[in-house]
N, C-alpha and C positions, 0 to 999 in steps of 0.2 A: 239794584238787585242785590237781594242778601242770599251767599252762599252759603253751607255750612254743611258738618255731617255731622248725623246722630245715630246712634246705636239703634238695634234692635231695642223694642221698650222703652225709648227716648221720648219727649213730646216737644213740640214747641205750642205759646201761645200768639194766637195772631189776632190783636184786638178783642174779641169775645170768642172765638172760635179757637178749639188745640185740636195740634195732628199731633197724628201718633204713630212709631213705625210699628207695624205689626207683624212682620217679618221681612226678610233680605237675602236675596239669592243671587248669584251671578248678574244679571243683569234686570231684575225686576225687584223690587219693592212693594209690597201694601200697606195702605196707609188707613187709618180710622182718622175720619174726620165727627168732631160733636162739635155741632154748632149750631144756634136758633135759629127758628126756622126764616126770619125777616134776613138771612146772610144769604146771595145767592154762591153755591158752587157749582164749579164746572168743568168738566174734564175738556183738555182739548190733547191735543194725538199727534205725534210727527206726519208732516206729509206723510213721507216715505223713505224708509227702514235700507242703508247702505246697499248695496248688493252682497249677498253671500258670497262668498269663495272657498270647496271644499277641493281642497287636493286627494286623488283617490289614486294611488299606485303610479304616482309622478304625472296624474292628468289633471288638469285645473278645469274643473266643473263650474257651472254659475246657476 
């Protein structure tokens, strides 16, 4: 597995296909992918997203 980070505006090529950041917030990114149509892509999703913890006037909510 290759790690790396790129800028907003960045691309990488992977094989025949580049991604592109097209923007970056806090915890989300969009990305442009171009690629022929013979590449399949695929999003796949975290199970499930930590538990939230909002502390509100010294009481821990969930």
């Amino acid at each position: 597995m290759l790690k790396i980070t790129i800028k907003p505006g960045d691309s990488i090529a992977i094989d025949r296909a580049k991604v592109k950041v097209t923007q970056s917030t806090y915890n989300r990114i969009q990305l442009e992918i171009d690629a022929p149509p013979e590449i399949a892509i695929r999003r796949e999703k975290a199970e499930s997203p930590a538990p939230r913890v909002v502390v509100v006037k010294g009481e821990k909510k969930m």
